[in-house]
N, C-alpha and C positions, 0 to 999 in steps of 0.2 A: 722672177716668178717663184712663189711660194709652192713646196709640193707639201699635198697636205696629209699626214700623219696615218696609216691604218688601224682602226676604232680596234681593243683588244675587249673581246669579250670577258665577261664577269667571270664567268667560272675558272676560264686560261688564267686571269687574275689569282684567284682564288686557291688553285694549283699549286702557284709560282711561289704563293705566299708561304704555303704549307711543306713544299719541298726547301724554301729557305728556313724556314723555321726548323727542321728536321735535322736540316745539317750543322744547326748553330747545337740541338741541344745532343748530339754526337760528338760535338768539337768537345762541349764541357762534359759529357760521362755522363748526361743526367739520364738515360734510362737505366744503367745500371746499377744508379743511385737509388734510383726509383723502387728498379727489384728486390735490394736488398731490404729496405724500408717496410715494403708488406712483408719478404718475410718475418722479418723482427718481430711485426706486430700478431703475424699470426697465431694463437696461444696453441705450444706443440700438445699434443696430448701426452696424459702422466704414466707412466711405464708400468705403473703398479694398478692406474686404471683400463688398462689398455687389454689386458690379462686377469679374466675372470677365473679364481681356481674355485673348486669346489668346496664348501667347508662339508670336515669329516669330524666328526666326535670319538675321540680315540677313549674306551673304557679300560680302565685299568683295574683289576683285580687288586684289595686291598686286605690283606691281613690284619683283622683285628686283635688290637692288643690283650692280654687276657693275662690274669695276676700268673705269678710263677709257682702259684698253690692249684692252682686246678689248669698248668697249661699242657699238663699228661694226661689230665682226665676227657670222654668224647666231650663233643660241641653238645650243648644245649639241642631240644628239638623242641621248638614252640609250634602246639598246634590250638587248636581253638576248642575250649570246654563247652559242652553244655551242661547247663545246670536242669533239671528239673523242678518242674515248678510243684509247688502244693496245691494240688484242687480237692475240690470241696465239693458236694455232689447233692447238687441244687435240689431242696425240698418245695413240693408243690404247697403252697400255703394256702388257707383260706384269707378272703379278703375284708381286712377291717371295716372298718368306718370309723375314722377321727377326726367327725366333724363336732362329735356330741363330747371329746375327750374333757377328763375332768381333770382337774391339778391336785394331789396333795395337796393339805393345809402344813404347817410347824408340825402343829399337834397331832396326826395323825400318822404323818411320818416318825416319828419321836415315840408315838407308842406301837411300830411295825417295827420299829430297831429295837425298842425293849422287849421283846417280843423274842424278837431273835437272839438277842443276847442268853435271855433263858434259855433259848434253843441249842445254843453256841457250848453253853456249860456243863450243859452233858454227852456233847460228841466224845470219840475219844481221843484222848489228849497226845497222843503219839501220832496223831496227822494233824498237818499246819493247816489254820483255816483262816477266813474274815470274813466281815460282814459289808456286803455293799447295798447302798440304799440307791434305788433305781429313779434316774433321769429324765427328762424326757427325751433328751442326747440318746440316752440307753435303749431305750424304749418307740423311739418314733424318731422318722427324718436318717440322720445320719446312721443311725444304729453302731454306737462304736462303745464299747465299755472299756474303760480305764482301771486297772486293778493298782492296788497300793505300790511302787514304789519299791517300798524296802524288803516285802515281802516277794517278791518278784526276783527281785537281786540277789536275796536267801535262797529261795527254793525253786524255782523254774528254770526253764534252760539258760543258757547265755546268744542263744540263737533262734532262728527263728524255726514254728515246730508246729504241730496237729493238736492240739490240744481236745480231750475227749469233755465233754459235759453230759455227767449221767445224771437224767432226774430222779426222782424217789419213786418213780414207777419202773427204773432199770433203762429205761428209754437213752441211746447214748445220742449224742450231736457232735459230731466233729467242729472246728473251728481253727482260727489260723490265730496263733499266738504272735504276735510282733514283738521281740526282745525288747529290742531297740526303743519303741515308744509302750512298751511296758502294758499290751491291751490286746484287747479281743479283738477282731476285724471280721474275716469273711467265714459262716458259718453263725456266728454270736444274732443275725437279723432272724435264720431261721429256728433257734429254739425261743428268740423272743417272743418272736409270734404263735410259734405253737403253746406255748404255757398264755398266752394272753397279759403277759405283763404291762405295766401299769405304773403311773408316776405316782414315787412314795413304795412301792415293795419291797422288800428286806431281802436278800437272797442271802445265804452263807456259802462259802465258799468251802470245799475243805480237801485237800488235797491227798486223795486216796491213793494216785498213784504218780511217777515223776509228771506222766502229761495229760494227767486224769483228774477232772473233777469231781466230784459229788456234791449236788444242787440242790440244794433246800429252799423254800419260797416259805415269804409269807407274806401275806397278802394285807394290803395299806388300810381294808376294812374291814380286817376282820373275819370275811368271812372264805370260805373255802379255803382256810390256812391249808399248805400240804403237811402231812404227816411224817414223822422222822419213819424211814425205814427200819 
């Protein structure tokens, strides 16, 4: 008579298989094969990242070197100039109308500068003068008069200055001389408009004092020439 075997449940299976499997991988080392393995791989952190120092900006005081001619004498003291400016003291003008403006012809212009030249010949000869024949640069738009050059270089400043313009009535006009571009600027619009000048007029220039003019006109038609003082 056969006796027949009792049924071993799955899991008791299951168990048995796990606890031999346990003891096999004990016999060969393999879990501490295992452990060393992740740690190898685990990446250590870096000693120098590990340890945030603070960054400091260390200032160090530096001695400027300075020639051995002036290394007894004090330091320098730079401080900030101001310059003063030149102003000019805004005349109320009346207001033209150059819509009807007329041009000099050659010829008319040509006989305002003969004109002046006779004018010219009997100033007196111990003050430097010239004759400028007016623009419409001069006269209208930009209002800038440009004076000779060389005579400029001779006898005016070397810098920039007040320049006086006194008519033949004593009337004086202040103006700003520019050295450097050799010409009239601010001041030069309002004695243009008060004399009324006009393209083609002759003015003579003549240099009464270092930063003083004396202004003679003569006029492009003829007529209201001014008068030598």
């Amino acid at each position: 008579m056969v006796v027949a075997k009792p049924k071993v449940s799955y899991e008791e299976c299951r168990r048995k298989r796990l606890e031999e499997n346990k003891k096999r991988m004990e016999a060969l080392n393999l879990p501490k094969i295992a452990q060393s393995l992740r740690n190898s791989l685990t990446p250590k952190p870096s000693p120098m990242k590990s340890v945030k120092k603070p960054r400091t900006l260390e200032k160090e005081v530096v001695v400027v070197r300075r020639s051995s001619r002036v290394a007894n004498l004090p330091a320098p003291v730079y401080k900030e100039v101001v310059i003063d400016r030149v102003l000019i003291p805004r005349r109320i003008s009346k207001h033209r109308d150059l819509s009807n403006r007329v041009y000099a012809s050659d010829e008319a212009r040509a006989a305002a500068i003969e004109i002046a030249e006779k004018l010219q010949s009997g100033l007196e000869p111990q003050y430097p003068n010239f004759i400028k024949s007016m623009l419409p640069s001069h006269v209208t738009g930009g209002f800038w008069l440009g004076l000779p050059v060389h005579f400029c270089k001779v006898n005016l400043p070397k810098r920039d200055e007040v320049m006086t313009l006194i008519d033949e009535d004593g009337n004086e006009y202040p103006t700003i001389y520019l050295a450097r571009k050799t010409g009239l600027s601010g001041g030069w619009k309002g004695f243009s408009v008060a004399h009324e000048l006009m393209d083609g007029d002759a003015l003579i220039f003549q240099l009464v004092r270092p930063s003083a003019f004396k202004v003679y006109i003569v006029r492009v038609n003829g007529d209201g020439q001014d008068n030598q003082s």
